[in-house]
PABA-543500 format. One record per residue: residue in three letters; y, z, x of N, C-alpha, C in turn. Coordinates in steps of 0.02 Angstrom, whole numbers, plus 50000, padded with zeros to 5 digits. Example, Ala and Ser with C-alpha at 12.3 -4.5 7.8 and 13.67 -1.06 7.14 Angstrom:
BEGIN
ALA497165039050660497755039050615498355039050660 SER498885035450642499475035750684500025039450645 
//
This chain:
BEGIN
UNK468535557353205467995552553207468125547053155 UNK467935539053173468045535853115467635534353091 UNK467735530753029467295531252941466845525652972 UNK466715523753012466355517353013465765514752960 UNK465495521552970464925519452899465085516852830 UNK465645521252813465925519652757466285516152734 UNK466655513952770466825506052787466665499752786 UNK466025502252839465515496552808464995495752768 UNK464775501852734464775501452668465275498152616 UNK465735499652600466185497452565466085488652567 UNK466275485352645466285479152680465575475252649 UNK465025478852644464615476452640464415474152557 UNK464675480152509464545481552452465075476052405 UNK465735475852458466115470752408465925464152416 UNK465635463552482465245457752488464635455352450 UNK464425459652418463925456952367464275456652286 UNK464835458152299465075459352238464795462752185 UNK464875469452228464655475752152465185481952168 UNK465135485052103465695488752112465405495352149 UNK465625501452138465275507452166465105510252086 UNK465115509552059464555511152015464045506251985 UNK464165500352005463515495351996463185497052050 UNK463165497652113462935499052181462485505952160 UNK462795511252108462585519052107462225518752057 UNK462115513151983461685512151948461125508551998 UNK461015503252006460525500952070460185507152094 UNK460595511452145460315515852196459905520852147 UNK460225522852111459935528252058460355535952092 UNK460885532352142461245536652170461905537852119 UNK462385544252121463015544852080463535539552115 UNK463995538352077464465535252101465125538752140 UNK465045543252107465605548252138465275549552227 UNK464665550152240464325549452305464485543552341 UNK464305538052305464495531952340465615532252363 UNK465755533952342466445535852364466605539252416 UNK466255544652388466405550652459466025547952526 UNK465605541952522465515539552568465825534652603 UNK465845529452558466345524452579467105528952607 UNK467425532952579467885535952591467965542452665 UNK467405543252683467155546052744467385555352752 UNK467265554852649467065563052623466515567152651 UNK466175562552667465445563852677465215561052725 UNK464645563952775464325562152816463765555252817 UNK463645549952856463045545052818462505547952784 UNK462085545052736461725548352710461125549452771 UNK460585549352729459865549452765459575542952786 UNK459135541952806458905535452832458785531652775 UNK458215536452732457895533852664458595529052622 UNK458805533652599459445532252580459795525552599 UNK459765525852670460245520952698459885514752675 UNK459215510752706458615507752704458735504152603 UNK458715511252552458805507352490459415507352477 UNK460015506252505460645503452485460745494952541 UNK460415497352565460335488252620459905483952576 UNK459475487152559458955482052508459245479652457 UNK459735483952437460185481052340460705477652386 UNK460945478852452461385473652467461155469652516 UNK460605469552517460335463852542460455460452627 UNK460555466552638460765467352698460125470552757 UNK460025467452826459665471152880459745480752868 UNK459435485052866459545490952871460085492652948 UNK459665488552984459875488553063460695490053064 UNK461095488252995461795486353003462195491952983 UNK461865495652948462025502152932461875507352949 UNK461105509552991460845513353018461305514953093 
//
């Protein structure tokens, strides 16, 4: 299966220009999480989840959901 999420996570996150631990200070999420996602360690998160990482990147949820 491909990483798509995490990918575009990544796509989306360098596009605002933050790193994955500026992104994981923001979220109040770990950074080592934000990896295993972008990296497609891990499954997408939850909706909640998804919804406040679109908001710090300023992004439609729609694009990640």
């Amino acid at each position: 299966m491909e990483n798509r999420f995490g990918q575009a996570l990544r796509d989306y996150r360098r596009s605002a220009q933050l790193s994955q631990r500026e992104l994981a200070e923001k979220s109040g999420l770990d950074f080592s999480y934000i990896s295993k996602l972008e990296n497609g360690r891990l499954p997408p998160p939850a909706a909640d989840t998804v919804v406040s990482l679109c908001k710090i990147l300023n992004i439609a949820p729609e694009r990640l959901l």
